[in-house]
C-alpha positions in Angstrom: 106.4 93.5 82.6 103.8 93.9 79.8 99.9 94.3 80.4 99.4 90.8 80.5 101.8 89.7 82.5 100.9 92.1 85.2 97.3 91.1 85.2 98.3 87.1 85.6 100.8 88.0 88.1 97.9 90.6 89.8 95.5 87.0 90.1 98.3 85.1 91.5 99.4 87.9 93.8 95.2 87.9 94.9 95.0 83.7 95.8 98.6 84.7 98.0 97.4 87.4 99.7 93.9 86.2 101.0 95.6 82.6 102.0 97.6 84.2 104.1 95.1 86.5 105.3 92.9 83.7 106.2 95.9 81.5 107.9 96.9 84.9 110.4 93.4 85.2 111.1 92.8 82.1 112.4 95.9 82.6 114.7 94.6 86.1 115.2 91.4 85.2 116.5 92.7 83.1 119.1 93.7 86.1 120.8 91.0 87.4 120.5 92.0 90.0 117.0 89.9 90.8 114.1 90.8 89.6 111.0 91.6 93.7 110.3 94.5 93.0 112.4 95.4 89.5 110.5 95.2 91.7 107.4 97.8 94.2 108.7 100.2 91.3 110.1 99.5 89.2 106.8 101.2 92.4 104.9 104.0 92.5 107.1 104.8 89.2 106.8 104.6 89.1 103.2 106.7 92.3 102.7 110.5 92.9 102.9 110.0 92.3 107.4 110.0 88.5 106.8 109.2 87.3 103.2 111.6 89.8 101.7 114.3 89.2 104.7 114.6 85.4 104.3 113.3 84.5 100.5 113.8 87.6 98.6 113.8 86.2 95.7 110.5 84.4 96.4 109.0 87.6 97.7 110.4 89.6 94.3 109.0 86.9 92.2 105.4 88.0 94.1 105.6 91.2 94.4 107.9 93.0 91.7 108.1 96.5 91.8 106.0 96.6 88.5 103.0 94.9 89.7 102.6 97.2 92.5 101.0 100.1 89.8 97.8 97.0 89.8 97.7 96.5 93.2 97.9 99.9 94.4 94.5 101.4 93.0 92.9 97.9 93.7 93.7 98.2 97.5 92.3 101.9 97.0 89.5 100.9 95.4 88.6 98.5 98.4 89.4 101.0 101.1 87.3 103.3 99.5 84.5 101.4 98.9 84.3 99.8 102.6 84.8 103.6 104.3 81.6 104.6 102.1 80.0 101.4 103.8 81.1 102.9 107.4 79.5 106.2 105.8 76.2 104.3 105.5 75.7 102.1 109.0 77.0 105.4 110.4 74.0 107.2 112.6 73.5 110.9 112.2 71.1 110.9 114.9 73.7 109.8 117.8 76.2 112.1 116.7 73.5 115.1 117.0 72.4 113.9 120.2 75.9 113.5 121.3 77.8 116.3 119.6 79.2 117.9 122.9 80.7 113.9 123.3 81.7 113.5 119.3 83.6 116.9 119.9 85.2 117.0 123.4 86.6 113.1 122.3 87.8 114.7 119.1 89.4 117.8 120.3 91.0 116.0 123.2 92.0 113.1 120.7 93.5 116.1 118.5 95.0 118.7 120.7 97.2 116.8 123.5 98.4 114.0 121.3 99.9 117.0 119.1 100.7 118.7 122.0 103.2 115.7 123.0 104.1 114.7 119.4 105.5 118.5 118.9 107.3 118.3 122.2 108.7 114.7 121.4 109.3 116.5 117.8 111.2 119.1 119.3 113.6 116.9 121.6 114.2 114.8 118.9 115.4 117.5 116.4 117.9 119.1 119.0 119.1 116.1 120.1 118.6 112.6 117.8 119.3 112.3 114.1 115.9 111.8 113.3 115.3 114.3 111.0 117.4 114.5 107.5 119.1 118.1 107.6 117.0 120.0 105.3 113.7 119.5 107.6 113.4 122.8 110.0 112.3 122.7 113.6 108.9 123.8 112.6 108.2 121.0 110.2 110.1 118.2 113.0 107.1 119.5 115.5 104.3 119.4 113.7 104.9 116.2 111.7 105.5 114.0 114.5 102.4 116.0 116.2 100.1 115.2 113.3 101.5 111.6 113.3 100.3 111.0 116.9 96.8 112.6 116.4 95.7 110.4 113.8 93.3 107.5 114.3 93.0 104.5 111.9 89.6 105.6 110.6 89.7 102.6 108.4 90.6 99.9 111.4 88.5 102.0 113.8 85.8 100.8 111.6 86.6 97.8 111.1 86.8 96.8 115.3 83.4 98.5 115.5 81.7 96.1 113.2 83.8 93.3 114.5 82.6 94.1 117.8 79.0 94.4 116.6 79.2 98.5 118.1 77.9 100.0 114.4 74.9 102.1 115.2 76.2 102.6 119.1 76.9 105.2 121.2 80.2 104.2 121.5 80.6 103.7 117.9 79.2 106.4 116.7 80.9 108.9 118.8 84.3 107.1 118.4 84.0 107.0 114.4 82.5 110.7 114.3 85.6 112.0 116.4 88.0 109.8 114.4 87.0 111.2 111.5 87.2 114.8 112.4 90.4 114.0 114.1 92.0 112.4 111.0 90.6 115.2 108.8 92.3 117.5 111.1 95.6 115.4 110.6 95.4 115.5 107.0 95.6 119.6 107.2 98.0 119.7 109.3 100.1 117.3 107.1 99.5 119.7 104.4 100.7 122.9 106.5 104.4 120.6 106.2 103.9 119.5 103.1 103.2 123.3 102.4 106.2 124.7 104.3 108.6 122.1 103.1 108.0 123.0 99.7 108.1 126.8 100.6 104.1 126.7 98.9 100.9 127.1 101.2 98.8 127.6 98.2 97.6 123.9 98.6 97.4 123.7 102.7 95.0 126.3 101.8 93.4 124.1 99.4 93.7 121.3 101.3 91.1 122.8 104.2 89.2 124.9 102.6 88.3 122.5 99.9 87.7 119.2 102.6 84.9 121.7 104.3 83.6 122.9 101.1 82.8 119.1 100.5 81.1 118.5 103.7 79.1 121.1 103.4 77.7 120.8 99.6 77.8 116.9 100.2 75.1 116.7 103.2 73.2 120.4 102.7 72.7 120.2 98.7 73.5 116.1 97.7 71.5 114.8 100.6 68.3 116.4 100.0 68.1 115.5 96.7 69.0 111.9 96.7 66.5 111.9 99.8 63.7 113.1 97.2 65.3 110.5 94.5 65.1 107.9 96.9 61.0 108.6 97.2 59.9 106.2 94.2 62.6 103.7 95.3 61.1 103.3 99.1 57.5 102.7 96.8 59.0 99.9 94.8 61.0 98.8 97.7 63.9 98.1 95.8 67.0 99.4 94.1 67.3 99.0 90.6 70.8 98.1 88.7 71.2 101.5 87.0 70.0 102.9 90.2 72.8 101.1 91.8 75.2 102.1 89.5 74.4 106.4 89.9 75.7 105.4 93.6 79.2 103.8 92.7 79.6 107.3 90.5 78.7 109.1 93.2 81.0 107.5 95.3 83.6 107.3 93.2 83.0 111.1 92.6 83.6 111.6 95.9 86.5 109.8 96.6 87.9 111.5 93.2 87.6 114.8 94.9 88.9 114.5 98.2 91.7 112.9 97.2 92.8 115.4 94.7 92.3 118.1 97.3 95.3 115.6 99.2 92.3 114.6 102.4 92.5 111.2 101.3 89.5 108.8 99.1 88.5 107.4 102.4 86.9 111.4 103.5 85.2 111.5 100.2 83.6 107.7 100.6 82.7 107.8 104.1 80.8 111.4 103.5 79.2 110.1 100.3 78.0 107.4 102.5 76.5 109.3 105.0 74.3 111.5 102.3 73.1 108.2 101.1 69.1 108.0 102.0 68.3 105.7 104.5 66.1 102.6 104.4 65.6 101.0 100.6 68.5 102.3 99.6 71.1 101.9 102.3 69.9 98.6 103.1 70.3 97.4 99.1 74.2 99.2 99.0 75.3 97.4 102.2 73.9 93.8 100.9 75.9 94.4 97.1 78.9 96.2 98.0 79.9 94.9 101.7 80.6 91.1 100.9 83.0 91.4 97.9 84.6 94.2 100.0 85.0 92.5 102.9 86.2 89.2 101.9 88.2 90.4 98.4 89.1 94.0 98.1 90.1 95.5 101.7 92.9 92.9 102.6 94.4 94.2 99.3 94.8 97.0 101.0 96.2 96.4 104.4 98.4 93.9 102.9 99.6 96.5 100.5 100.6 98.9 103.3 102.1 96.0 105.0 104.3 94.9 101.8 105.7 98.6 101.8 106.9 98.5 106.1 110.1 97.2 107.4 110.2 96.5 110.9 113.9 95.5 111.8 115.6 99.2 111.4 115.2 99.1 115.3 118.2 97.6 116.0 119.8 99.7 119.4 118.6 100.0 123.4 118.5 103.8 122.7 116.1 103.5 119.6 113.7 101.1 121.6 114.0 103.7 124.7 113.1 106.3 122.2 110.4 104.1 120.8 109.0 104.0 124.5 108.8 107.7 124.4 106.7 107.6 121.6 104.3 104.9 122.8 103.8 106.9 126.2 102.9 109.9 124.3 100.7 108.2 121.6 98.9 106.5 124.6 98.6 109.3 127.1 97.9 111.5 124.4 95.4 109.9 122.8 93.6 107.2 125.1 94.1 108.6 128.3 92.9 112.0 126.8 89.9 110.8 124.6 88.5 108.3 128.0 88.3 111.5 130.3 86.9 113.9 127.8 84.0 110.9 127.1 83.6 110.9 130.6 83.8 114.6 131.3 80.3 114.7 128.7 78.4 112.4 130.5 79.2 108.9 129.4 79.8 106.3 131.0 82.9 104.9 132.4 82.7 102.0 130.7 81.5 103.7 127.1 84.1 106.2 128.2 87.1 103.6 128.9 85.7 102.1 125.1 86.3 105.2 123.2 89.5 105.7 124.7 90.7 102.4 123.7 89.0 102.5 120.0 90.6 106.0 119.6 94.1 105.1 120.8 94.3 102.9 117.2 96.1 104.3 115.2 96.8 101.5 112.7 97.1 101.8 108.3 96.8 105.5 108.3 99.6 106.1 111.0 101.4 104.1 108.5 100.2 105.7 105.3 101.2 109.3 106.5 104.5 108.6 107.7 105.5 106.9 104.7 104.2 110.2 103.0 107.1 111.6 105.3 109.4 109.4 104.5 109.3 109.7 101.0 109.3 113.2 101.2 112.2 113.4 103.0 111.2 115.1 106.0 111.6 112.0 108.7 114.6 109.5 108.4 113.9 105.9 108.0 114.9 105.3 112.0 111.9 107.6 112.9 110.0 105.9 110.5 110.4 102.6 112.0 109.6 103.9 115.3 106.5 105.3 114.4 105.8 102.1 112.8 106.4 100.1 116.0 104.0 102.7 117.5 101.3 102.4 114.8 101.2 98.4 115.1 101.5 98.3 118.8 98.7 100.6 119.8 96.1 98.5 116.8 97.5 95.4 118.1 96.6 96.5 122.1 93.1 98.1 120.9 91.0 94.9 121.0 92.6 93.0 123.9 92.3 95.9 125.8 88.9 97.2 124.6 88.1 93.3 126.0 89.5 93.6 129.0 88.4 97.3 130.3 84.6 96.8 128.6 83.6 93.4 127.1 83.3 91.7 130.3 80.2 94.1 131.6 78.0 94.2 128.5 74.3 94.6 129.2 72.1 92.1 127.6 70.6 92.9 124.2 67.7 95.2 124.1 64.3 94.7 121.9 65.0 96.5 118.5 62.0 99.0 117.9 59.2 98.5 115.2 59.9 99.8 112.3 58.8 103.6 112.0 59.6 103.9 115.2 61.7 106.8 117.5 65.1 105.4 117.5 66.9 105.6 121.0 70.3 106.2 121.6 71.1 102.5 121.5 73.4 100.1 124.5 76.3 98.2 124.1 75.4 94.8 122.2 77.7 92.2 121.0 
């Protein structure tokens, strides 16, 4: 297709994808689903699952292979640019005041989920076809390890603001232990990327480089945009061009961590938290939120969706396998995450919360196993069982979260003045 064509067929491929979008999500929130959710099942539905199974050549005429070099940076685009949203509603101040909480939840979140992926990895290897010949008992393990310790950073933050928990205890500690837990997926990704291709040059790169970012980004980019910010808080308003120096940043950032292979959404969501607060923060949120929202994020859920097939699951023994999986990722993660909340102080309800926000695992489940996939290190059967797992555990994470902690919210407290000492905020919805 020429440049032209693929630009009509990209608008075209835009009024499809939010229509649908729209339709699931009035279904969706029946049930009581975000729309996040919608947008996920709206790209299933649209891809090779159903469009592509019953009216392929319907679905090719929507979505030819071509048009998918448009679409692709779009969708990353949007992702990026809502995770440096998260990055700017999210609150420093909880997190330091619950650190021991942030960290037990992450740790937990990280070590027994891998603990039962590498296990499950292991039986699998010895005794399934999961694994395509050339992938070693080492790389089997921790794959399928990695695979259950992420968290869908990106659908974790979409349910918190669904769920009005931005700026929460809960929130705040479920986001700031997703995101070290998915950072911590992402190297250990690159440790099998690393041994598959016989070259640990760029795991090394990979870590070293993700905390190198952190570091520069809050102790030597934060203070100075907190002194830039100074005349902005005396005019009381952000300027275009002033406007513009944060997209760079945040595009800068993005840039960086995904060439280091930790993914644009580290980069964003950093870059958002070294943003100064008040003026600024309060002017990014207004401009960049609604066109995310509404426009460029479904692009991306519905992109990841247009790329998943869900009927390869086609036997008792895969679906028995595929409840091996589900255990683990359950036990492993929300099980894990509620006790080590609890074991810090919080509350059993908070507690039972972050469990079920963690146990997500959503878009990025599905982004790093099709990493495996096309790499060759998992077979398209363990692919679609992971997938199964990944839609199944975002699917139960509202419901659930409903069910275990909706129906004992406090009421809403007074909001300080403004100036004043912040407290660690309740539940309010």
């Amino acid at each position: 297709m020429s440049t032209l064509q693929l630009a009509v067929q990209f608008f075209l491929q835009i009024a499809v994808i939010l229509a649908v979008c729209q339709g699931v999500g009035l279904v969706a929130r029946r049930f009581g689903q975000p729309q996040v959710v919608a947008e996920m099942i709206a790209g299933v539905l649209l891809g090779p699952s159903l469009l592509g199974l019953f009216w392929p050549e319907l679905a090719n005429r929507l979505f030819p292979a071509d048009s998918m070099k448009v679409l692709f940076p779009v969708s990353q685009l949007g992702l990026a640019a809502y995770m440096f949203v998260v990055g700017l509603e999210f609150r420093l101040d909880i997190i330091q005041q619950r650190l021991r909480s942030a960290v037990a939840v992450s740790l937990a979140g990280m070590i027994t989920p891998f603990i039962l992926g590498s296990a499950l990895g292991w039986y699998f290897y010895r005794y399934t076809s999961f694994y395509p010949e050339k992938t070693t008992l080492f790389e089997a393990s921790l794959f399928l390890g990695a695979s259950l310790c992420i968290t869908a950073f990106p659908m974790l933050a979409r349910i918190i603001h669904f769920k009005k928990l931005a700026g929460t205890t809960m929130g705040t500690v479920a986001l700031g232990a997703g995101a070290i837990d998915d950072a911590a997926a992402w190297c250990l990704l690159a440790i099998v990327l690393a041994s598959f291709d016989g070259n640990f040059t760029h795991a090394i790169i990979n870590m070293v480089g993700g905390v190198g970012y952190v570091v520069g980004t809050l102790l030597i980019i934060k203070p100075l945009l907190t002194r830039w910010a100074r005349g902005i808080e005396k005019r009381g308003e952000l300027s275009d061009r002033e406007f513009v120096l944060c997209l760079i940043l945040l595009a800068l950032g993005a840039w960086f961590t995904d060439g280091i292979g930790l993914h644009a959404v580290f980069g964003a969501f950093v870059m958002g938290i070294a943003m100064p607060r008040g003026v600024v923060t309060r002017a990014l949120i207004d401009r960049i939120q609604p066109l995310t929202v509404a426009l460029l994020l479904p692009l991306f859920f519905c992109y990841s969706g247009l790329n998943t097939r869900m009927g390869l699951l086609n036997s008792g023994y895969l679906w028995l396998m595929t409840g091996l999986v589900m255990i683990a990722a359950v036990g492993g993660k929300g099980v894990a995450c509620w006790l080590a909340a609890r074991a810090t102080g919080i509350s059993n309800r908070e507690s039972l919360g972050i469990g079920t926000l963690m146990n997500a695992r959503g878009l990025m489940e599905l982004i790093i196993i099709n990493i495996g996939l096309q790499r060759g290190i998992i077979s398209h059967t363990l692919f679609a069982t992971l997938v199964i797992m990944a839609v199944v555990t975002t699917l139960m994470a509202s419901p659930l979260f409903e069910w275990l902690v909706g129906q004992h919210r406090p009421a809403t407290e007074p909001q300080p003045a403004e100036g004043t000492a912040q407290p660690i905020p309740r539940i309010e919805a």
